[in-house]
C-alpha positions, 0 to 999 in steps of 0.5 A: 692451243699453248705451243707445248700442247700443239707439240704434244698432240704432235707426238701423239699423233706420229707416234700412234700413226707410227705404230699401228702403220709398223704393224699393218702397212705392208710397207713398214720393216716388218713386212720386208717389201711391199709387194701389192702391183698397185703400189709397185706401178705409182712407184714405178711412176714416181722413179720415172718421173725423178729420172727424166721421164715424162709422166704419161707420155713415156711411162703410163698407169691412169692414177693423178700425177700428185700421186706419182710425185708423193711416190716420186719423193718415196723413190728419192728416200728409198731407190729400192724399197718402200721406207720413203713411203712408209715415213710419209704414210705416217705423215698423212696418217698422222695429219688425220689424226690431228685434224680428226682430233680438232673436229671431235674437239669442235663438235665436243667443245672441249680439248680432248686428250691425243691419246683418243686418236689411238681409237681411229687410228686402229680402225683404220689400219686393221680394217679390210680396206687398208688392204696392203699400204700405200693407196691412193685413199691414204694419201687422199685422206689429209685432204679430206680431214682438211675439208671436213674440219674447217667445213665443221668449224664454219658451221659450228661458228657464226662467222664465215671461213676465212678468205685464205682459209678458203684459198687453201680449201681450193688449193686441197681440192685441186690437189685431189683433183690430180691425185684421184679424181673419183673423191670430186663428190665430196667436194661437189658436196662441201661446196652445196654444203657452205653454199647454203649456209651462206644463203641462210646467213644472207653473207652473200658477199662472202659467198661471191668471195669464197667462189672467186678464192676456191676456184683460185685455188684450185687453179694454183694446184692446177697450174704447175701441172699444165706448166709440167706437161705444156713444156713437155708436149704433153698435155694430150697424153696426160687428158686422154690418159687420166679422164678419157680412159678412166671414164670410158675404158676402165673396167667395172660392174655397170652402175645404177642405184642397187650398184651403189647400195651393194658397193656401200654395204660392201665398203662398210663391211671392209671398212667395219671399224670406220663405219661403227665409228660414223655411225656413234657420231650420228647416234650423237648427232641424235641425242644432242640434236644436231641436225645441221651437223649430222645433214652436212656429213651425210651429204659429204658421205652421199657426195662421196659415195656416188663417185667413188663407188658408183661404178667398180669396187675393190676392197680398198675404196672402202677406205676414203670413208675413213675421213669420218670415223674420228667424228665417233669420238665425240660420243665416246668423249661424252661416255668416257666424261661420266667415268672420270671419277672411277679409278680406272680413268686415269690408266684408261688412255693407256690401256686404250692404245694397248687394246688398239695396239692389240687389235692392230696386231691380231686383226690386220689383213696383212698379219699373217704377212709380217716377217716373211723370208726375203728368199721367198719374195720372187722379187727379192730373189730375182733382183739378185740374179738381174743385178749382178748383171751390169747391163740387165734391162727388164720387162714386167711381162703381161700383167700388173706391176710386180713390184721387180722395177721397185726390187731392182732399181731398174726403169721399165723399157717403154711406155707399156711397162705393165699391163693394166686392165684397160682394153688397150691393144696397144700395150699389148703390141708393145710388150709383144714388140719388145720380146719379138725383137729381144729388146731387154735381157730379163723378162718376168711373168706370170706365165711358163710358156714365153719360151715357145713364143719368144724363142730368144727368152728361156727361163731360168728361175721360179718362185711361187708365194702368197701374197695374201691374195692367193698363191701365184707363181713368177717366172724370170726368164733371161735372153739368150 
């Protein structure tokens, strides 16, 4: 591809990533601040990991490091809102769309035109499972788009994936690793994938080779984060925290095969656009006979379903599965091929990104949501109270991260600085500890009784919203 047409589907890409992510991501301008607890917790993370603090050690939520760092570098851009977030979810989603839009070329043989990015793009954003802005699933999305692209390209071409293509490959898969370890059947599933197309290629030097590249890359991802932790005495705290309570203390619903067909069915209908667009690539695969392309996807999507949706579901997990839904623009490339000589061709990228735009607009879950009031935020409006305090310290009392960290600007006051829902009676006994004693000046909660508990604490504001999952009531107490 000529260097003027690299940059070109460069700005495409940005700028429809830009767009759509301005008119759904709670994130964005529009939406004033981001109020979703998950995304407030990896922020919290990532400010205590860039002020000093030891990731699970002394601050504690049980997503990927990689993760809290891309919150950290958020933090870095924005100490007190979600704008550095919000440029690097354009970022991911942008990568997305170009690497979506190199394997829909692939599968096509032919170059198609960026603006075709704008359909995934839309599907994407305006699902259901996009949810708030800024999960985990967006920023694991890149690596996936990597792994599916050059998985595509090696099975498509006759010669097999470069050795530092392959390095790479395992570099990206660590990184997921590390960043939400539910997606590792994808990759159990790329790897059965190339595995068998060696042997039936007989390149079985070249799949020695690859085996000693991938796992090196992964080792490299790996390595900086057992320095990190190693230095820190920490090692303990990041295993038992990441693997052993996300396996045995998470909470979920059991698993079993009819658990998975229902969380299936039901990320398919949070996820609706993405699945229609899954579905035209296997329509295509069928009319074109493309069996070996169809069978690697569906093995991917099989990997990828039984380790993410295997046990728990929130409607957000739906949004892994977005990895495939450039794949549909094959088809629609072959339709739109037929058209070309009708007078609408020419005006049909354009009046596509105004449809998507539309859509985008009309159809997020969050639309309802754009423009509100900064004084109807109890974040916002309690920030304003705690900061003109120069001493404040606060505690996010007995329930998930409210996002009153993120507003202020303040670092939580021990490890426990939300309660997550773990079965861990530790952060119980911490939080109840840190109010017994008087420890910080500020308390929020979801709750108007801390008074009675905690004799030191009266409240002195409330504030009731909705932030598109019911309304909820704060209460800001301040010690007396």
């Amino acid at each position: 591809m000529a260097r003027g047409a690299k940059w070109k589907t460069v700005l495409w890409c940005v700028g429809i990533a830009a767009v759509v992510l301005l008119l759904c991501s709670k994130s964005s301008p529009l939406f004033v601040f981001n109020d979703w607890m998950d995304a407030n917790a990896f922020f919290t993370m990532g400010k205590s990991l860039f002020s000093g603090e030891v990731l699970y050690r002394d601050v504690f939520d049980h997503k990927g490091p990689v993760l809290h760092l891309i919150y950290g570098i958020g933090f870095l851009l924005d100490h007190t809102g979600f704008t550095g977030i919000f440029l690097l979810e354009i970022a991911a989603l942008a990568v997305v769309l170009a690497l979506g839009l190199r394997t829909a070329s692939l599968l096509a043989n032919r170059s198609l035109h960026p603006a075709w990015v704008v359909v995934p793009a839309a599907g994407i954003a305006a699902s259901r499972a996009f949810s708030h802005g800024g999960s985990a699933e967006e920023f694991m999305l890149p690596l996936l788009a990597a792994a599916l692209y050059g998985l595509l390209k090696t099975l498509c071409k006759k010669h097999p994936m470069s050795l530092p293509s392959v390095l790479l490959q395992g570099f990206l898969a660590g990184c997921a690793l590390w960043l939400k370890y539910t997606v590792l059947g994808f990759y159990l599933g790329w790897v059965l994938v190339l595995t068998v197309l060696y042997f039936k290629r007989r390149m079985y030097r070249e799949l020695a080779q690859s085996c000693g590249a991938y796992l090196a890359g992964m080792a490299l991802a790996t390595l900086p984060w057992v320095v990190y932790f190693g230095i820190h005495g920490a090692l303990d705290d990041w295993f038992i925290c990441y693997f052993y309570d996300n396996l045995f203390l998470y909470s979920g619903n059991g698993g079993g095969p009819l658990t998975l067909i229902q969380h299936l069915w039901w990320a398919a209908r949070d996820a609706a656009p993405v699945a229609v667009l899954a579905a035209l690539f296997l329509v295509w695969c069928l009319i074109g006979r493309r069996y070996a392309e169809a069978g690697a996807v569906l093995v991917l999507g099989a990997g990828l379903a039984c380790t993410s949706l295997e046990g728990g579901y929130y409607q957000y997990y739906g949004l892994i599965f977005s990895v495939f839904a450039p794949l549909g623009l094959a088809l629609l490339a072959q339709i739109a091929e037929r058209l070309q000589s009708r007078p609408l061709a020419k005006a049909a990228p354009w009046l596509g990104l105004g449809a998507a735009f539309l859509f985008c607009w009309c159809l997020s879950p969050n639309k309802n949501l754009r423009g509100r009031d900064p004084d109807t935020l109890p974040q916002l409006r309690f920030a304003r109270t705690i900061t003109a305090d120069p001493q404040a310290s606060l505690l996010n009392y007995g329930t998930l991260d409210g996002g009153f960290y993120t507003a202020t600007g303040l670092l939580p006051p021990g490890r426990y600085f939300y309660i997550s829902n773990m079965p861990l009676e530790e952060q119980w006994t911490e939080q109840n500890g840190l109010l017994e004693q008087g420890s910080v000046t500020y308390v929020v909660a979801l709750v108007d009784d801390l008074a009675e508990r905690f004799p030191h604490y009266h409240c002195i504001d409330q504030c009731s919203y909705d932030g598109g999952e019911g309304t909820v009531t704060w209460y800001l107490y301040q010690r007396q």
